[in-house]
OpenMM code with the backbone's topology and positions (N, CA, C; nanometers):
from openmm import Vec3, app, unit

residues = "UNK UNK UNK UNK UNK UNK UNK UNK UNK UNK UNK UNK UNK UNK UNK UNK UNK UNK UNK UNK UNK UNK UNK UNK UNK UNK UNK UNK UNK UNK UNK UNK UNK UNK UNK UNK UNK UNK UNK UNK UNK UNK UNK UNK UNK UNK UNK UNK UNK UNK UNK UNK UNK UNK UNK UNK UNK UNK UNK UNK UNK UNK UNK UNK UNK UNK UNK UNK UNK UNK UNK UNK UNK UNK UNK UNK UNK UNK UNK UNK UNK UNK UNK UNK UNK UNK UNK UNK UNK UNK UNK UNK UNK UNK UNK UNK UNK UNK UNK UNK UNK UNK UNK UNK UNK UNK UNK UNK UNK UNK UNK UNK UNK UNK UNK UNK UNK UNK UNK UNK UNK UNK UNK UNK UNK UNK UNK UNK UNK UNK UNK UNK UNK UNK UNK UNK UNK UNK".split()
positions = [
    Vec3(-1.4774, -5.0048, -1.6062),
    Vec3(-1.5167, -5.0635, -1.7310),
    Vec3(-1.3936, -5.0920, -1.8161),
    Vec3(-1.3958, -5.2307, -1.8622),
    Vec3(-1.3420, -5.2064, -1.9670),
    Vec3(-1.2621, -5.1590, -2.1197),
    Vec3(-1.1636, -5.0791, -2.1244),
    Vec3(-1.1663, -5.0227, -2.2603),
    Vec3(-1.0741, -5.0690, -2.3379),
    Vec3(-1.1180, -5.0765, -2.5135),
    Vec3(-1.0722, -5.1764, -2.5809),
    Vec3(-0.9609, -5.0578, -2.6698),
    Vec3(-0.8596, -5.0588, -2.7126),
    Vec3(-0.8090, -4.9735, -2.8156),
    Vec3(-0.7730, -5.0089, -2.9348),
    Vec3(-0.7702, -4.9520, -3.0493),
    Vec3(-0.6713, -5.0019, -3.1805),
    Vec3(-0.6306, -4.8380, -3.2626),
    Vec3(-0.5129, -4.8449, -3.2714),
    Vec3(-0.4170, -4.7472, -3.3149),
    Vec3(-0.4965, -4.7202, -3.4617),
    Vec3(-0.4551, -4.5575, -3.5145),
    Vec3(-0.4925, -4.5228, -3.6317),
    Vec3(-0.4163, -4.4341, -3.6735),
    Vec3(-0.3471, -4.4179, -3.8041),
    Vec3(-0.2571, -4.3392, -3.8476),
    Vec3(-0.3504, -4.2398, -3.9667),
    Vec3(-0.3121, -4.1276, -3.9287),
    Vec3(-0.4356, -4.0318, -4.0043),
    Vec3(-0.3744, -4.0339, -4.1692),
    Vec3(-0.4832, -4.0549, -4.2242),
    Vec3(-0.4591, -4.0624, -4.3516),
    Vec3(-0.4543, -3.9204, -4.4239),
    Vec3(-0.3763, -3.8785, -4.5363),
    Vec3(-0.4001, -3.7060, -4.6168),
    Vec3(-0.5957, -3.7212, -4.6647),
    Vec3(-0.6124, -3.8280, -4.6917),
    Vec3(-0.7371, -3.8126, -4.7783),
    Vec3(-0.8615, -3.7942, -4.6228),
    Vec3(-0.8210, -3.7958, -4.5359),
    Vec3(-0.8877, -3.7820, -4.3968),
    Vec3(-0.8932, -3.6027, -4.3587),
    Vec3(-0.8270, -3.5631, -4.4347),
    Vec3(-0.7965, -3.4246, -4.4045),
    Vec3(-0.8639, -3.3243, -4.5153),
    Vec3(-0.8687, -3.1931, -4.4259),
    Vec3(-1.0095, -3.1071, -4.5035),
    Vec3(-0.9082, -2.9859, -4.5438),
    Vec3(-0.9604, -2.8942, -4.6116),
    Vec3(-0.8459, -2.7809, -4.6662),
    Vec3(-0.7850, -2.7054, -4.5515),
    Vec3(-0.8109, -2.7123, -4.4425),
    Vec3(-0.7383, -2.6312, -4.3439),
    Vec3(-0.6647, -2.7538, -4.2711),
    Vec3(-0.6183, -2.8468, -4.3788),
    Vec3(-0.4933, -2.9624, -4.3048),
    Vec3(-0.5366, -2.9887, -4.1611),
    Vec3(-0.6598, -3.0283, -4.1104),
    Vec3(-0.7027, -3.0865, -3.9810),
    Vec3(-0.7597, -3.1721, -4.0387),
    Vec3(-0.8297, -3.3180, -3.9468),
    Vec3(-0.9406, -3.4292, -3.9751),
    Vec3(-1.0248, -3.3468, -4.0060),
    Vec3(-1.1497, -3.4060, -4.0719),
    Vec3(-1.2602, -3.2863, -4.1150),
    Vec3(-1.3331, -3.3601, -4.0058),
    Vec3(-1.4589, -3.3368, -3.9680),
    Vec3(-1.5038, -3.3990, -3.8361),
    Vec3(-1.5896, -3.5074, -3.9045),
    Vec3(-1.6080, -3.5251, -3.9854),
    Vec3(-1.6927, -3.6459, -4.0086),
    Vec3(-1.6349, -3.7781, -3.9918),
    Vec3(-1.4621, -3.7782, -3.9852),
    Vec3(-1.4289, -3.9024, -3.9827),
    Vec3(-1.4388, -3.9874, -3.8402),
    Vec3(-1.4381, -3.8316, -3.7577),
    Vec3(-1.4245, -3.9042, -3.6420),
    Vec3(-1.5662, -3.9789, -3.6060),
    Vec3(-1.6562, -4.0216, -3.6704),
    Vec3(-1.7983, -4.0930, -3.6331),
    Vec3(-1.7307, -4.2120, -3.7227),
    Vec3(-1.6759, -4.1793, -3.7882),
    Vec3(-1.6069, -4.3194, -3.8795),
    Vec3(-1.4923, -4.3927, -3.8056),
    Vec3(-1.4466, -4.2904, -3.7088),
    Vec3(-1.3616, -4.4067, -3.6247),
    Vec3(-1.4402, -4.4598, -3.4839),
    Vec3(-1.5453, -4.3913, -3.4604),
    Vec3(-1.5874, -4.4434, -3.3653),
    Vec3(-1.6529, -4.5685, -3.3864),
    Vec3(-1.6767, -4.5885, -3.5562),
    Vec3(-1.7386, -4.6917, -3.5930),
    Vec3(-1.6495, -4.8375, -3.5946),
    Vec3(-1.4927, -4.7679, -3.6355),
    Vec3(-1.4053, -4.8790, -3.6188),
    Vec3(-1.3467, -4.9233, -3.4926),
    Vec3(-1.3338, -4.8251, -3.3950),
    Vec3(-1.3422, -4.8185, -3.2144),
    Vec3(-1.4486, -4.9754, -3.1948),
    Vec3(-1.5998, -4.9199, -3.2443),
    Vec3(-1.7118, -5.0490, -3.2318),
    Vec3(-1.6682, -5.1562, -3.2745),
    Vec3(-1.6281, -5.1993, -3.4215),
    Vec3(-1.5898, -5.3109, -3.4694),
    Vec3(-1.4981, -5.3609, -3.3892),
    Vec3(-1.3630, -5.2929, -3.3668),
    Vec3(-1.2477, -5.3523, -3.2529),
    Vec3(-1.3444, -5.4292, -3.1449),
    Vec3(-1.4050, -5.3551, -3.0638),
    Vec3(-1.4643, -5.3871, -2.9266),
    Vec3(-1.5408, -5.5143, -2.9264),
    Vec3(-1.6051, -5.5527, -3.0521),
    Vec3(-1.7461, -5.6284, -3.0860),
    Vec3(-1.5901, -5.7888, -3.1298),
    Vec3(-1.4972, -5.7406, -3.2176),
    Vec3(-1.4289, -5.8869, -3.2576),
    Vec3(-1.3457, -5.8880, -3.1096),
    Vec3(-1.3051, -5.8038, -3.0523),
    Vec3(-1.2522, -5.8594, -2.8980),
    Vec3(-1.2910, -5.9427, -2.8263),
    Vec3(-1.4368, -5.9112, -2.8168),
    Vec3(-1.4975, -5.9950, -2.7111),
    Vec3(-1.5657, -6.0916, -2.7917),
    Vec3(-1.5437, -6.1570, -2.9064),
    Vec3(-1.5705, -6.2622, -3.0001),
    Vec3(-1.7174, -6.2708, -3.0643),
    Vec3(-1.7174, -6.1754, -3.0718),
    Vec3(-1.8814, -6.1178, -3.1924),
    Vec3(-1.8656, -6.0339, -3.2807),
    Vec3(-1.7935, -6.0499, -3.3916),
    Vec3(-1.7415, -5.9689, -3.5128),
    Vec3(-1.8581, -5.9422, -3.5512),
    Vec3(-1.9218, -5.8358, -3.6284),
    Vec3(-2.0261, -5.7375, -3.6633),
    Vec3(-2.0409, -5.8472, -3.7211),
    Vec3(-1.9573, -5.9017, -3.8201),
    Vec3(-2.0016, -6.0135, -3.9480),
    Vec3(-2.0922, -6.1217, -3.8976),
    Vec3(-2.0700, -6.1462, -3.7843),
    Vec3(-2.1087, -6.2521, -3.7258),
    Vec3(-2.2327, -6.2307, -3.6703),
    Vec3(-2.2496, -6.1105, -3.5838),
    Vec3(-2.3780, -6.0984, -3.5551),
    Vec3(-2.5061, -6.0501, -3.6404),
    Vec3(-2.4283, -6.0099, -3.8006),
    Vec3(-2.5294, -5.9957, -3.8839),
    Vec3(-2.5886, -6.1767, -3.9320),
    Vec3(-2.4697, -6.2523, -3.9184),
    Vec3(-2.5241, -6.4052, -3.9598),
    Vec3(-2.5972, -6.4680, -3.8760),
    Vec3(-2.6107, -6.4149, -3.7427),
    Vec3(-2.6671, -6.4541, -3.6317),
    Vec3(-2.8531, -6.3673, -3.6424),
    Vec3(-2.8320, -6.2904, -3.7053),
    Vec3(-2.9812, -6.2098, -3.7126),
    Vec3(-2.9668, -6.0680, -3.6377),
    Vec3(-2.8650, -6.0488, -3.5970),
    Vec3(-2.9013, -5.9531, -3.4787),
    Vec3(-2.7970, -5.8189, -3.5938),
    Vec3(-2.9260, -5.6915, -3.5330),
    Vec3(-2.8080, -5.5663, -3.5869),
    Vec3(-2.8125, -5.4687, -3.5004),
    Vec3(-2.7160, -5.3840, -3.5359),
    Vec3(-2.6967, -5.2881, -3.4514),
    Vec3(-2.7388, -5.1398, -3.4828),
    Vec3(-2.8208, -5.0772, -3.5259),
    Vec3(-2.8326, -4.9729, -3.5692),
    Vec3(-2.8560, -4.8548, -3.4859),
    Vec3(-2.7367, -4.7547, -3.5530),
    Vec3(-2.7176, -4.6500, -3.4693),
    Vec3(-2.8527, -4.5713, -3.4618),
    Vec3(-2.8944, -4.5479, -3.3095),
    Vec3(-2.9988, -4.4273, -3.3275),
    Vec3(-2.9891, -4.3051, -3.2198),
    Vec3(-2.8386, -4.2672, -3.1643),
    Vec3(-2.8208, -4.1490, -3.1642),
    Vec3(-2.6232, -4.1482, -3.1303),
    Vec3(-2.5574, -4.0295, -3.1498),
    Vec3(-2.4286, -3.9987, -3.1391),
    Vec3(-2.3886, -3.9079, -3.0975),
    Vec3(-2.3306, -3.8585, -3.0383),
    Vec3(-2.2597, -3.7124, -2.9843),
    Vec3(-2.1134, -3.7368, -2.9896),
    Vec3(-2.0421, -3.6431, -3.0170),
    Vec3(-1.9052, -3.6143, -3.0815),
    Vec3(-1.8768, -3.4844, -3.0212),
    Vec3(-1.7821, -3.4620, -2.9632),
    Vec3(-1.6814, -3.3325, -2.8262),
    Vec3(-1.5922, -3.2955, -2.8843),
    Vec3(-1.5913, -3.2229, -2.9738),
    Vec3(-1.4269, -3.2236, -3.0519),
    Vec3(-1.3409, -3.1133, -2.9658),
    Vec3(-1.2438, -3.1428, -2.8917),
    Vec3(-1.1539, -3.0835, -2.8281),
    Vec3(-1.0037, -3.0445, -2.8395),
    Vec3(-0.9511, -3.0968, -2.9637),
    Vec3(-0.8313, -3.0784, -3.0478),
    Vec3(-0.8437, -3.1663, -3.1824),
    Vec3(-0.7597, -3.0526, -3.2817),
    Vec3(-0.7527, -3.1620, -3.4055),
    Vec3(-0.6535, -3.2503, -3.4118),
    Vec3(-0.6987, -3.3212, -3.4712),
    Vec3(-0.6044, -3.3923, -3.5334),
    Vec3(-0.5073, -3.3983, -3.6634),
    Vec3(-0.4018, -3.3998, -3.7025),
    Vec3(-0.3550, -3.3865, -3.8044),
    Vec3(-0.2908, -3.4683, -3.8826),
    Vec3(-0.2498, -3.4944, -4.0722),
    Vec3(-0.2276, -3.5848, -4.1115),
    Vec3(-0.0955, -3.6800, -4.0465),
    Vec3(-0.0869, -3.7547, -4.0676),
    Vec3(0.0394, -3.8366, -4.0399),
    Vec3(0.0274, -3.8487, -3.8822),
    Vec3(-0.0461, -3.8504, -3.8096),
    Vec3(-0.0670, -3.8304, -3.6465),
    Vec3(-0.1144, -3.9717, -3.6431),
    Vec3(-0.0266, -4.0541, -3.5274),
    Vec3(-0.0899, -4.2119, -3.4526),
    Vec3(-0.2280, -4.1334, -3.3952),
    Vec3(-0.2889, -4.1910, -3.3821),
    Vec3(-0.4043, -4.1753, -3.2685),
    Vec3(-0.4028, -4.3285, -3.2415),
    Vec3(-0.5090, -4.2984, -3.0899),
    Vec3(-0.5714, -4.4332, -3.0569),
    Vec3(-0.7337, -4.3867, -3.0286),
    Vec3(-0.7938, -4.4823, -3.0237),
    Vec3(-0.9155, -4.5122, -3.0491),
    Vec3(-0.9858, -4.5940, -2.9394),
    Vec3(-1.0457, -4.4911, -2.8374),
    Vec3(-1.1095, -4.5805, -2.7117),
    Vec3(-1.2603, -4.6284, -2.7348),
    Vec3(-1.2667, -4.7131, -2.7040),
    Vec3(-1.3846, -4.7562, -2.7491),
    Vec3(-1.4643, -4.8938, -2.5558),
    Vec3(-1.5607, -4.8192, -2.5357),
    Vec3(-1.6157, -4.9300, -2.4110),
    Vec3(-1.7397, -4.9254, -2.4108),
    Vec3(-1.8242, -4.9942, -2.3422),
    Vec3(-1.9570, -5.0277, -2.3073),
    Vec3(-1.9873, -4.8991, -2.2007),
    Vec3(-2.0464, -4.8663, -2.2196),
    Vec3(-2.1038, -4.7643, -2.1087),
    Vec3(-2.2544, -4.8001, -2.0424),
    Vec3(-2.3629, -4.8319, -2.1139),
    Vec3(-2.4490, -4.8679, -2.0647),
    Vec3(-2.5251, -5.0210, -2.1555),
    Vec3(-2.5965, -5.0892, -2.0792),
    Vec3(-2.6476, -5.1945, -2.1381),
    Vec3(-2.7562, -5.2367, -2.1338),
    Vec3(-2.8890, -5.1776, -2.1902),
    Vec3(-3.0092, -5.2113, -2.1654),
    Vec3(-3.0807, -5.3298, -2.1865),
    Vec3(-3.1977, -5.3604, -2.1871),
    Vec3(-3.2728, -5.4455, -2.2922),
    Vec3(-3.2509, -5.4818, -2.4449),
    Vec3(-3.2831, -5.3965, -2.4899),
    Vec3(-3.2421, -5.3884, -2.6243),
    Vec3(-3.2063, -5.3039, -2.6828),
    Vec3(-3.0803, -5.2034, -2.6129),
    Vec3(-3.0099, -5.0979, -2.6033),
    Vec3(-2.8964, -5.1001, -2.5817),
    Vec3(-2.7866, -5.0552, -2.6705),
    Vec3(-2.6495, -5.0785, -2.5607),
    Vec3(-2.5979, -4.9103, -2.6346),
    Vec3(-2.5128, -4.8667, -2.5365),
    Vec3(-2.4741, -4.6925, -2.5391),
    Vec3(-2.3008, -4.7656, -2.5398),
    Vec3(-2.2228, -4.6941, -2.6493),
    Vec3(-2.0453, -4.7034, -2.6090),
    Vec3(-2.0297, -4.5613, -2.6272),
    Vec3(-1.9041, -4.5605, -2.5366),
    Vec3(-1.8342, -4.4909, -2.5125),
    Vec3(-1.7180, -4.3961, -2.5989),
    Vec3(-1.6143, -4.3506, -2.6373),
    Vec3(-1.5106, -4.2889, -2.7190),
    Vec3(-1.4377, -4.1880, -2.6639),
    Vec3(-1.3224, -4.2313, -2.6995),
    Vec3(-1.2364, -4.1160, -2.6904),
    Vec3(-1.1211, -4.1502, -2.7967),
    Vec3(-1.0682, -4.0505, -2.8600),
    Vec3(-0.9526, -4.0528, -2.9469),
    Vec3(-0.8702, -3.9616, -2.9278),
    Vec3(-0.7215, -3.9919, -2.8538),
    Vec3(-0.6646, -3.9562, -2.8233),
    Vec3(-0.4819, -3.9698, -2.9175),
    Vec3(-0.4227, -3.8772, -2.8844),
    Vec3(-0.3140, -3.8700, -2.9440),
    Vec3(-0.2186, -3.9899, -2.9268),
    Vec3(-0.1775, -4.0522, -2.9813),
    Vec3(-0.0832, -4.1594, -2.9016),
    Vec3(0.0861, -4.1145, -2.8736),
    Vec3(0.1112, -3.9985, -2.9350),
    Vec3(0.2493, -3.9847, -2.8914),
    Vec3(0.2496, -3.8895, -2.7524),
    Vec3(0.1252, -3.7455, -2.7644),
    Vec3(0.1271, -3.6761, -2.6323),
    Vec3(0.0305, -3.7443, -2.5315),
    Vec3(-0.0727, -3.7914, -2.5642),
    Vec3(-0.1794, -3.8448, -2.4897),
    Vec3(-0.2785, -3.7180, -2.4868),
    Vec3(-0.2957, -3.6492, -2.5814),
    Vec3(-0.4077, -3.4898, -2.5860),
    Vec3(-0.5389, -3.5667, -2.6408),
    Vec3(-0.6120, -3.5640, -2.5298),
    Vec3(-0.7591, -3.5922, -2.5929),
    Vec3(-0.8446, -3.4991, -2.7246),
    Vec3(-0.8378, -3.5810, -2.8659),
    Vec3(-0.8693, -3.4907, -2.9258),
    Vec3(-1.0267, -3.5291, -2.9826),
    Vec3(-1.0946, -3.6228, -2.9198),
    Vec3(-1.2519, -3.5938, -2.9363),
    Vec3(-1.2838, -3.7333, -2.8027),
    Vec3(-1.4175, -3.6633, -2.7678),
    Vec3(-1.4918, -3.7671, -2.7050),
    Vec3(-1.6647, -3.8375, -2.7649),
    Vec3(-1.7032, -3.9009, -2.7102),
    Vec3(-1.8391, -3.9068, -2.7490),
    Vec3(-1.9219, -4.0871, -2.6985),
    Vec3(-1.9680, -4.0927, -2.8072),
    Vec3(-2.1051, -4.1911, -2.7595),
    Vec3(-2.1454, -4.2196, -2.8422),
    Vec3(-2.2193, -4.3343, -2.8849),
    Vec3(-2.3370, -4.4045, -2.9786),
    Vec3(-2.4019, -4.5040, -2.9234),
    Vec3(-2.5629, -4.4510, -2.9505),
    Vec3(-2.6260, -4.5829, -2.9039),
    Vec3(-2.6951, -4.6309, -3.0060),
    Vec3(-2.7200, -4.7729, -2.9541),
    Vec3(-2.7596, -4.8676, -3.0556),
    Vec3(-2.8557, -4.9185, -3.0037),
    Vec3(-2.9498, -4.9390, -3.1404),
    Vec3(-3.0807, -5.0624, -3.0640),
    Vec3(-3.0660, -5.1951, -3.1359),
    Vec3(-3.1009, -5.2689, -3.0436),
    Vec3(-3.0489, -5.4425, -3.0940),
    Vec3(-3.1852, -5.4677, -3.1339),
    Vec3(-3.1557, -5.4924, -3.3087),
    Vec3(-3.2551, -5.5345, -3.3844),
    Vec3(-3.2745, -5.6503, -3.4777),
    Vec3(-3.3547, -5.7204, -3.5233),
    Vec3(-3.3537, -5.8312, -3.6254),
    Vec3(-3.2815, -5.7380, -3.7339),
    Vec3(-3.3344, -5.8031, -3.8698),
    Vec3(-3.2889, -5.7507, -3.9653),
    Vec3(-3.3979, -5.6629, -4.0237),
    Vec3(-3.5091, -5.6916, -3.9671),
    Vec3(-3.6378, -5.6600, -3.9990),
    Vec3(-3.6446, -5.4879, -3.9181),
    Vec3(-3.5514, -5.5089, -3.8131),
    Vec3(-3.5329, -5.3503, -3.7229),
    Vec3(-3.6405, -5.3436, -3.6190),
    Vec3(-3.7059, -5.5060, -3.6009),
    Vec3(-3.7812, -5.5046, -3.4689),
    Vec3(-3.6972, -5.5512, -3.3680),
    Vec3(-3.7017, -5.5030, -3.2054),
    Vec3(-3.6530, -5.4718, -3.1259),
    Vec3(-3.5711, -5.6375, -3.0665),
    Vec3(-3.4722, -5.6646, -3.0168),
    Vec3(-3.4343, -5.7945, -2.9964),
    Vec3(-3.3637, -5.7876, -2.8529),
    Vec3(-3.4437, -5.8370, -2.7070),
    Vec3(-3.3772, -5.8740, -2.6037),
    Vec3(-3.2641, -5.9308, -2.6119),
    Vec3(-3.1363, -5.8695, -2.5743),
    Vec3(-3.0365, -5.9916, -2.5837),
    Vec3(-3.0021, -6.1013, -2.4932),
    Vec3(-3.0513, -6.0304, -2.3338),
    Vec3(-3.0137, -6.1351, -2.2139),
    Vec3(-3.1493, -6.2475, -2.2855),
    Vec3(-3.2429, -6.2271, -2.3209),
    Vec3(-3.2898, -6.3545, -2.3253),
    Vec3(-3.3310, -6.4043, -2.4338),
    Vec3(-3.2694, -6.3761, -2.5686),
    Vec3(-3.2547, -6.4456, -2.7343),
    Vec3(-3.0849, -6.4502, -2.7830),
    Vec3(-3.0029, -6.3921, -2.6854),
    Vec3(-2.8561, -6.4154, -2.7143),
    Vec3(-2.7633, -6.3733, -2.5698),
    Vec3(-2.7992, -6.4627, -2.4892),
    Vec3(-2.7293, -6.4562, -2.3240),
    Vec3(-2.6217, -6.4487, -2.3816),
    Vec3(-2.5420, -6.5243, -2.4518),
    Vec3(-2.3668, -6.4913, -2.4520),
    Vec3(-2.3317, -6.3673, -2.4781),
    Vec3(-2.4207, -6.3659, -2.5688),
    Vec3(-2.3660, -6.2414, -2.6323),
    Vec3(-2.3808, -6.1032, -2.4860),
    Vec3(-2.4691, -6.1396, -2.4645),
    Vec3(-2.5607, -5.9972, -2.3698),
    Vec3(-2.4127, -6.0130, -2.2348),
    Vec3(-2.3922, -6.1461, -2.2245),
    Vec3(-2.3228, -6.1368, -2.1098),
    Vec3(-2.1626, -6.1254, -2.1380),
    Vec3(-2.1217, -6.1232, -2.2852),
    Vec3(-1.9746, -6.0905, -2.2950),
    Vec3(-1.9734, -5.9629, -2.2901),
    Vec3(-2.0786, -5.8342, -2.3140),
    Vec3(-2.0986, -5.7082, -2.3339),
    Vec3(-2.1479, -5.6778, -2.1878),
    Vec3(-2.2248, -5.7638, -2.1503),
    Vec3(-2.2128, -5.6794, -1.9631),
    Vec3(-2.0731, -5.6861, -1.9009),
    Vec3(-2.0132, -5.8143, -1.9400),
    Vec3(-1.8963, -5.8196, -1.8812),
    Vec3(-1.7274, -5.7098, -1.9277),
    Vec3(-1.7898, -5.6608, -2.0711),
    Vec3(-1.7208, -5.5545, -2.1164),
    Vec3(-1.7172, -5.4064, -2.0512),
    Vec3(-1.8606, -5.3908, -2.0195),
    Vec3(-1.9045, -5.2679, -1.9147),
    Vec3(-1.8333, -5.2363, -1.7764),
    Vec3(-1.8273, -5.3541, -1.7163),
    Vec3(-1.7526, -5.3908, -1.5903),
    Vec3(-1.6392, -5.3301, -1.5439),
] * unit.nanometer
topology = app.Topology()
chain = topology.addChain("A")
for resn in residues:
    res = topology.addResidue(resn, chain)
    for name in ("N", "CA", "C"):
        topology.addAtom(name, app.Element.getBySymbol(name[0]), res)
């Protein structure tokens, strides 16, 4: 499969009183991991909200296996893992970029919805789209 990256430099205001990420951000980078992945393959979130289609998260898991700390590069893996009907599951990992220490893994899936949050086939109400994201999985 595919995996897409974009670098992140940990911010102080990212950090909790025991000078580590506090863990909530890391669902906030997995969110920017998504955005990277979605304007890569030429469907910027923006775009597929103008198009009708959304993405709303309806479940996540997060592995936290080292912290992270302020002033630290990370990178930000982000891929297709599975691709249903009107389902798609990505992937994560955020890893250190100077040692390469995996410091969280995880997942989010999404159901492809109008705006209305009823359910939206993509292979057959947005083939491009369905097929730049199978072809991301790959």
């Amino acid at each position: 499969m595919r995996k897409f990256e974009i670098e992140h430099r940990v911010d102080y205001a990212e950090t909790d009183a025991m000078a580590i990420v506090h863990h909530a951000n890391y669902i906030r980078w997995f969110e920017k991991g998504r955005n990277d992945l979605l304007r890569s393959i030429g469907y910027p979130y923006s775009e597929l909200e103008k198009m009708g289609v959304w993405m709303p998260v309806i479940g996540i898991t997060c592995d936290y296996k080292a912290p992270s700390v302020f002033d630290e590069v990370i990178v930000i893996r982000s891929w297709v893992e599975k691709l249903k009907g009107a389902t798609v599951c990505l992937g994560y990992e955020v890893i250190s970029k100077e040692t390469g220490e995996v410091k969280v893994t995880g997942t989010s899936s999404h159901g492809i919805t109008d705006p209305k949050l009823v359910p939206i086939r993509l292979k057959k109400n947005f083939p491009e789209l369905y097929e730049r994201l199978a072809a991301a999985a790959k």
